[in-house]
C-alpha positions, -999 to +999 in steps of 0.1 A: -595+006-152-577-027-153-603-051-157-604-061-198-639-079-194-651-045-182-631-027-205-645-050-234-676-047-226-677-008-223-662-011-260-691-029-274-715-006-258-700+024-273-696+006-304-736-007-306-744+030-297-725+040-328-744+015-349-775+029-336-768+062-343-752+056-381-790+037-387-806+064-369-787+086-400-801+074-426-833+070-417-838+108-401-869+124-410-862+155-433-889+176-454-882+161-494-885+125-474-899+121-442-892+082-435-859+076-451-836+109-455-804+116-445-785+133-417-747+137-425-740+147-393-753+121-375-736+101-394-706+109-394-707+113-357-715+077-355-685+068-375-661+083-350-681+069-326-675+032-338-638+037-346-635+052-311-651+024-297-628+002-320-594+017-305-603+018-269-609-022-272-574-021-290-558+001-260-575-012-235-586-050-236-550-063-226-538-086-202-523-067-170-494-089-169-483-092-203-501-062-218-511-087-248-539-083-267-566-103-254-596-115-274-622-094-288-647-117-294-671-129-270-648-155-254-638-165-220-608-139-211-599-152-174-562-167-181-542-150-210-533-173-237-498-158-240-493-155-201-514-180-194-523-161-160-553-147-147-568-117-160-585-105-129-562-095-107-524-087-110 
C-alpha cells in the first residue's frame, strides 16, 4: 500500500491498541489484588506492539516520489514538503 495517509493512519491504530493493552496490564485482575495487579505479559506484548506500530509509520509513511519521510503528526500530507508533489498518486 502506497497511500501514507492510510498507511499513517493504520500506524496510529496499531499504536492506540498498544496503549490500550499496556493500561489493560497494569490494571489486570489477579488473586493478591483484584483491581490493580499486574500482567507481564500483557505488557510486554503491548510494548512490541507500540514500537511496531512506531517502525511501520517510519517505513511506511513516505512520499512515493521522493521516498522522504512525511509527517507523523496529524498534519495535512497531500504535497510533500521536500518534493513538493502530490502524495496521492504517483
Amino acid at each position: 500500500m502506497k497511500n501514507p495517509k492510510i498507511n499513517r493512519i493504520i500506524g496510529y491504530a496499531i499504536f492506540f491498541a498498544g496503549l490500550f493493552l499496556f493500561y489493560r496490564g497494569f490494571h489486570y485482575p489477579t488473586q493478591e489484588d483484584p483491581v490493580n495487579g499486574h500482567n507481564p505479559i500483557l505488557i510486554g506484548i503491548s510494548i512490541i506492539i507500540v514500537i511496531a506500530s512506531a517502525v511501520w509509520m517510519f517505513l511506511k509513511v513516505r512520499c512515493p516520489h521522493c521516498n522522504q519521510l512525511l509527517h507523523l503528526k496529524l498534519y495535512n500530507i497531500d504535497v510533500c514538503p521536500y518534493c513538493k508533489k502530490n502524495t496521492n498518486s504517483k
